[in-house]
C-alpha positions in Angstrom: -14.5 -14.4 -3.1 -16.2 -11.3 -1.8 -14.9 -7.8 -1.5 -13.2 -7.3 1.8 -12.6 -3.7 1.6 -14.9 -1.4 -0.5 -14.2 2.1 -1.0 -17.6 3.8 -2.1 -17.0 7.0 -4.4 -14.6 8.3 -1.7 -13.9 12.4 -1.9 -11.9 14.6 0.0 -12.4 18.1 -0.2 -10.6 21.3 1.7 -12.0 25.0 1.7 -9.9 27.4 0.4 -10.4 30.5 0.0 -10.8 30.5 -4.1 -13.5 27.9 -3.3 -13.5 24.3 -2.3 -9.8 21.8 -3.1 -11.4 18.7 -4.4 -8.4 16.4 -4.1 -10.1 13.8 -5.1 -13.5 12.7 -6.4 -15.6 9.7 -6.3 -12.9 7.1 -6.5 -14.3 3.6 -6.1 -12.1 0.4 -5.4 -12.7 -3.1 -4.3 -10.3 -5.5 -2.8 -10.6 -9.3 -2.1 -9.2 -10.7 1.3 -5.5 -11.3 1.0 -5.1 -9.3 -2.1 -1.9 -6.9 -2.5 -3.1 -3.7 -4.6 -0.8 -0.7 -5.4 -1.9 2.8 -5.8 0.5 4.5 -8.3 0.2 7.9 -9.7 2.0 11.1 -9.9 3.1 13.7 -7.2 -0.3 15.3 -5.7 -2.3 12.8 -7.5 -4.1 11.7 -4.0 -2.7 8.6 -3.4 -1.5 9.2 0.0 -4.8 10.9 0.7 -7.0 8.0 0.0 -4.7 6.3 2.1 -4.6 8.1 4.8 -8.7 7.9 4.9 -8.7 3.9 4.7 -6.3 4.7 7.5 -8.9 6.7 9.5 -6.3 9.8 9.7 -8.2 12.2 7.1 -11.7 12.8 7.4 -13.8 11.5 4.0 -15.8 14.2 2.6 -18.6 12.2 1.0 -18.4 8.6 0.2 -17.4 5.4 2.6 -15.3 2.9 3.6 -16.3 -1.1 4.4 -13.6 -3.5 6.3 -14.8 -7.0 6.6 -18.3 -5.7 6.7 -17.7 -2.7 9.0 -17.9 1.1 8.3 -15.0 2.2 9.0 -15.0 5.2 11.7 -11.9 6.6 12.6 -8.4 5.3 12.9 -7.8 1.5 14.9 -5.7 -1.3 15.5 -7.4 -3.3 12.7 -5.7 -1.0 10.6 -1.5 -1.6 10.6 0.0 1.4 8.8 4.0 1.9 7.8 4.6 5.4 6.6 7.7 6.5 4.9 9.1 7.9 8.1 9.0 5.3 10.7 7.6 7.2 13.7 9.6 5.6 16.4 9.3 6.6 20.2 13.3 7.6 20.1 13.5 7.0 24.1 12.3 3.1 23.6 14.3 0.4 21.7 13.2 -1.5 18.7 11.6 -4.1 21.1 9.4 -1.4 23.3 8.1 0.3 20.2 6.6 -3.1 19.0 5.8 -4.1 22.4 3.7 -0.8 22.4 1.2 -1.7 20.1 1.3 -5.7 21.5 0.3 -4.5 24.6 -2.5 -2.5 23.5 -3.7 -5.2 21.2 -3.1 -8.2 23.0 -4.0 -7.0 26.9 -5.3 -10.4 27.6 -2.6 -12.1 26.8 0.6 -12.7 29.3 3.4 -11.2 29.3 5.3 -13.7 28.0 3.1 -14.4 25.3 3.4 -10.8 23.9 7.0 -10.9 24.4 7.5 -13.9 21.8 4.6 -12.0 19.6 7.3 -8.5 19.4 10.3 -11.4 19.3 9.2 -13.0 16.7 8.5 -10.5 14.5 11.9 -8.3 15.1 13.5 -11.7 14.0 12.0 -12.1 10.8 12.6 -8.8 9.7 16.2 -9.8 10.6 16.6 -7.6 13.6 17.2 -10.3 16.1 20.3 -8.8 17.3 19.5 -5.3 17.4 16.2 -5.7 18.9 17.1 -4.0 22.4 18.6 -0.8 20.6 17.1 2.6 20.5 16.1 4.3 17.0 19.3 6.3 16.9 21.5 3.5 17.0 20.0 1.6 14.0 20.2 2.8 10.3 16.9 4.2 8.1 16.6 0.6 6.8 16.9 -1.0 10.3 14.4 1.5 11.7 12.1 0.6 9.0 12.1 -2.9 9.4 10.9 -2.0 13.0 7.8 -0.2 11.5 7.0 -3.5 9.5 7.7 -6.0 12.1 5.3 -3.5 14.3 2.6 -3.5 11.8 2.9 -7.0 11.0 2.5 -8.0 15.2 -0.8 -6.8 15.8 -2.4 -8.8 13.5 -4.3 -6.5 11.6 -7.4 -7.1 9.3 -5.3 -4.9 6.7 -1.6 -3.7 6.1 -1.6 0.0 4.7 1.6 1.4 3.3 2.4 4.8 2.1 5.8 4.5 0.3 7.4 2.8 3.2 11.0 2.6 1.1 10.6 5.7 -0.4 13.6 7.4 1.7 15.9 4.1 1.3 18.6 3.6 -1.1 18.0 1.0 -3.7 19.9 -1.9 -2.0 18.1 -1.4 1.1 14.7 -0.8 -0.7 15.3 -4.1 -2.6 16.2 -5.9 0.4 12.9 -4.5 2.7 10.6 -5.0 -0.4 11.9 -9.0 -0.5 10.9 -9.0 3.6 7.9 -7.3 3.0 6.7 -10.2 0.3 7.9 -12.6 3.0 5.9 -11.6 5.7 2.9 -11.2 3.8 3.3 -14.2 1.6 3.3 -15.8 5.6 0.1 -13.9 6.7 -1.8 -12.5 3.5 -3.1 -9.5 5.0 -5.0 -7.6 2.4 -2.7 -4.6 1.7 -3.0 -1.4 0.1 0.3 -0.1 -0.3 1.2 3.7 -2.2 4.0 3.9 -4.0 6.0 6.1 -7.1 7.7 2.9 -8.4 6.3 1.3 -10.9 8.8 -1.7 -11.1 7.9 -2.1 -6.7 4.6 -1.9 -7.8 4.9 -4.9 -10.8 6.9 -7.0 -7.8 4.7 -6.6 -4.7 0.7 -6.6 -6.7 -2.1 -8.7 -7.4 -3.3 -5.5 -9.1 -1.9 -1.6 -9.6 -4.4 1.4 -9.6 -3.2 4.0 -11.6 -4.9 7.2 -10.5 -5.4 10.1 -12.5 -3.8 13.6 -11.8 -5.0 15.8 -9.3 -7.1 17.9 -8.8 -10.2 16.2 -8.5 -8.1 12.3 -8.7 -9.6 9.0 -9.7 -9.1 5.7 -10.7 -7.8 6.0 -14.2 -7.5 2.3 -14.9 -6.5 -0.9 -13.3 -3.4 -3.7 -14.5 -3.9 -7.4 -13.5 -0.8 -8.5 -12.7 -0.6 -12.5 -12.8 3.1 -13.5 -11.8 2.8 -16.6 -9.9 3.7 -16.6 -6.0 5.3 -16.9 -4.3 7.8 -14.3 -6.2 11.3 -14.2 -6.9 12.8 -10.9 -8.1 15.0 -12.3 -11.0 12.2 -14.6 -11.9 9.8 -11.7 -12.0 12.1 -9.6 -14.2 12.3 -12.1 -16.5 8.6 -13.0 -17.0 7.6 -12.6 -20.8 5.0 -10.4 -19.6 6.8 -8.2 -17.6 8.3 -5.3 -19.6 4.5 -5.5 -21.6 3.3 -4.6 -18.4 5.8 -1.6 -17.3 5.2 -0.4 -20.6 1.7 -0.1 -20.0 1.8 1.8 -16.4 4.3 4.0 -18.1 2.2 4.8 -20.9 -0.3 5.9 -18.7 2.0 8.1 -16.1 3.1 9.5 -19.3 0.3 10.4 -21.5 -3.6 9.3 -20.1 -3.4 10.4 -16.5 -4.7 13.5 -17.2 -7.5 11.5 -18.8 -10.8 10.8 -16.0 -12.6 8.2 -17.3 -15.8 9.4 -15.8 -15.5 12.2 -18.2 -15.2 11.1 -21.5 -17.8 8.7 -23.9 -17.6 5.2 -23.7 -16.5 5.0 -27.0 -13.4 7.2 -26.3 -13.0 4.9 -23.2 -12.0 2.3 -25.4 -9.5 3.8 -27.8 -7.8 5.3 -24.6 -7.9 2.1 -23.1 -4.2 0.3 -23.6 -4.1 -3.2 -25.0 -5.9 -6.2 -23.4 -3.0 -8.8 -22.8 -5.3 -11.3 -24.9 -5.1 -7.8 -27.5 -1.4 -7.6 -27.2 -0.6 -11.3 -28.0 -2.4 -11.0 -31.3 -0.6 -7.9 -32.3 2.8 -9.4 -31.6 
C-alpha cells in the first residue's frame, strides 16, 4: 500500500527578535490509507504544531504536505479536525453544529438526506436524545462527542485530532476513546491524532511517533504497535506485549527525547535505539 499522506521535512519557524524560533525542523512522516498514527512527545515538543499544518491552520515554513496525491494548500473539508475544546456555535444545538458542516459538504444533496447524515452520526456517538440541545445544556464529554460525530459526518479524506480528551476526566476519556475506535474501526479514516497519553496512544495506533523536544522537534523514533483489531481495552492491557511496549515510549519521554537522530553517527543511532521486539524476546 502506498503512502496516503506524506509530510516532506516539514519546518515551522517564527521571527523573534533574538533571531528565528525553529519549532520544528525537517520532520518527515508517511502514513498508509486507513492507518491510525499518534504523535506523542512532551509539552512544547511541536506536536500540535505539525498538526495544526496537516490541518492547513499554520503556515509551513519549508517543506510539504501530500493527501491522496494533492498538495495540500490551506485548510478544507477533506480535512475533519477535533481539537481539545470543541468549538461549538453556542446559539445552535448539537444537531445545527453538525448540520453546519453537512450543508457545506453535502450541498447537492437533499435535505433530508443530510439530515439522516447529522442523525446518524449524533446517534452513534450516543447522543440520540440530546441531539436538539444547545452546548450549554450538555456536559464537556457530551459536547465532545458532538465534535467527533461532526468530524466523522463530512466524510473526510483524514481525521486530525489534537488531544481531543485531554480536558475530560478518565471515565469520560475512556468512554470517548472506546467511540472514537468505533467509529473509525466503521470508516478507517487515516488519522493522525496528538496526544500526552502514552497508554491512549498504545490503545488507539497502528504506530506512535515519538518526537523529540523542542526547539528545533523531530521524529525521534517510531513503535509498531501490532494488537489485533478490532480492540478491546481489557484485551489490550493484557497483551504480552503491552507493558514491553509502554516501557519503551516511557524510556524515551524519559531519557532519549532530547536525543535528534539527525544529529548523532549511525553508530550511536543504534545503541540509542531501544530493543527490536525480535531483540527483546531473546533477552527475556
Amino acid at each position: 500500500m502506498g503512502d496516503y499522506l506524506e509530510i516532506s521535512n516539514l519546518s515551522k519557524i517564527y521571527p523573534s527578535p533574538r533571531g528565528p524560533a525553529i519549532i520544528v525542523r525537517d520532520f518527515n512522516l508517511r502514513l498508509a490509507k486507513g492507518e491510525f498514527v499518534t504523535l506523542i512527545g512532551h509539552s512544547g515538543c511541536g506536536k500540535s504544531t505539525v498538526l495544526s499544518m496537516v490541518a492547513g491552520l499554520n503556515s509551513i515554513t519549508h517543506g510539504g504536505i501530500i493527501l491522496a496525491g494533492k498538495e495540500l494548500q490551506g485548510a478544507a473539508p477533506d480535512r475533519g479536525i477535533v481539537f481539545q475544546s470543541p468549538c461549538l456555535l453556542p446559539w445552535f444545538t448539537a444537531y445545527q453544529n453538525v448540520m453546519l458542516g453537512v450543508d457545506q459538504v453535502f450541498f447537492t444533496a437533499s435535505r433530508e438526506e443530510r439530515a439522516q447524515i447529522v442523525e446518524f452520526y449524533l446517534s452513534v456517538v450516543g447522543l440520540g436524545d440530546a441531539m436538539h440541545k444547545l452546548p450549554r445544556e450538555l456536559s464537556q464529554g457530551m459536547r465532545q462527542r458532538v465534535a467527533i460525530a461532526r468530524a466523522f459526518a463530512l466524510s473526510p479524506k483524514m481525521l486530525l485530532l489534537d488531544e481531543p480528551f485531554g480536558m475530560l476526566d478518565a471515565l469520560t476519556r475512556a468512554e470517548l476513546q472506546q467511540v472514537l475506535l468505533n467509529l473509525w474501526t466503521r470508516n478507517h479514516l487515516t488519522a493522525l491524532m496528538v496526544t500526552h497519553d502514552v497508554d491512549e496512544a498504545l490503545f488507539l495506533s497502528d504506530r506512535v511517533v515519538m518526537m523529540t523536544n523542542g526547539p528545533e522537534a523531530e521524529v525521534g523514533d517510531i513503535l509498531e504497535v501490532d494488537f489485533p483489531r478490532p480492540r478491546d481495552r481489557i484485551a489490550v492491557m493484557e497483551h504480552p506485549r503491552y507493558y514491553h511496549y509502554r516501557e519503551q515510549l516511557i524510556t524515551f519521554l524519559e531519557e532519549r527525547a532530547d536525543i535528534r537522530p539527525s544529529r548523532i553517527s549511525p553508530v550511536a543511532e543504534i545503541v540509542a535505539r531501544p530493543l527490536s521486539r525480535a531483540s527483546a524476546e531473546v533477552v527475556h
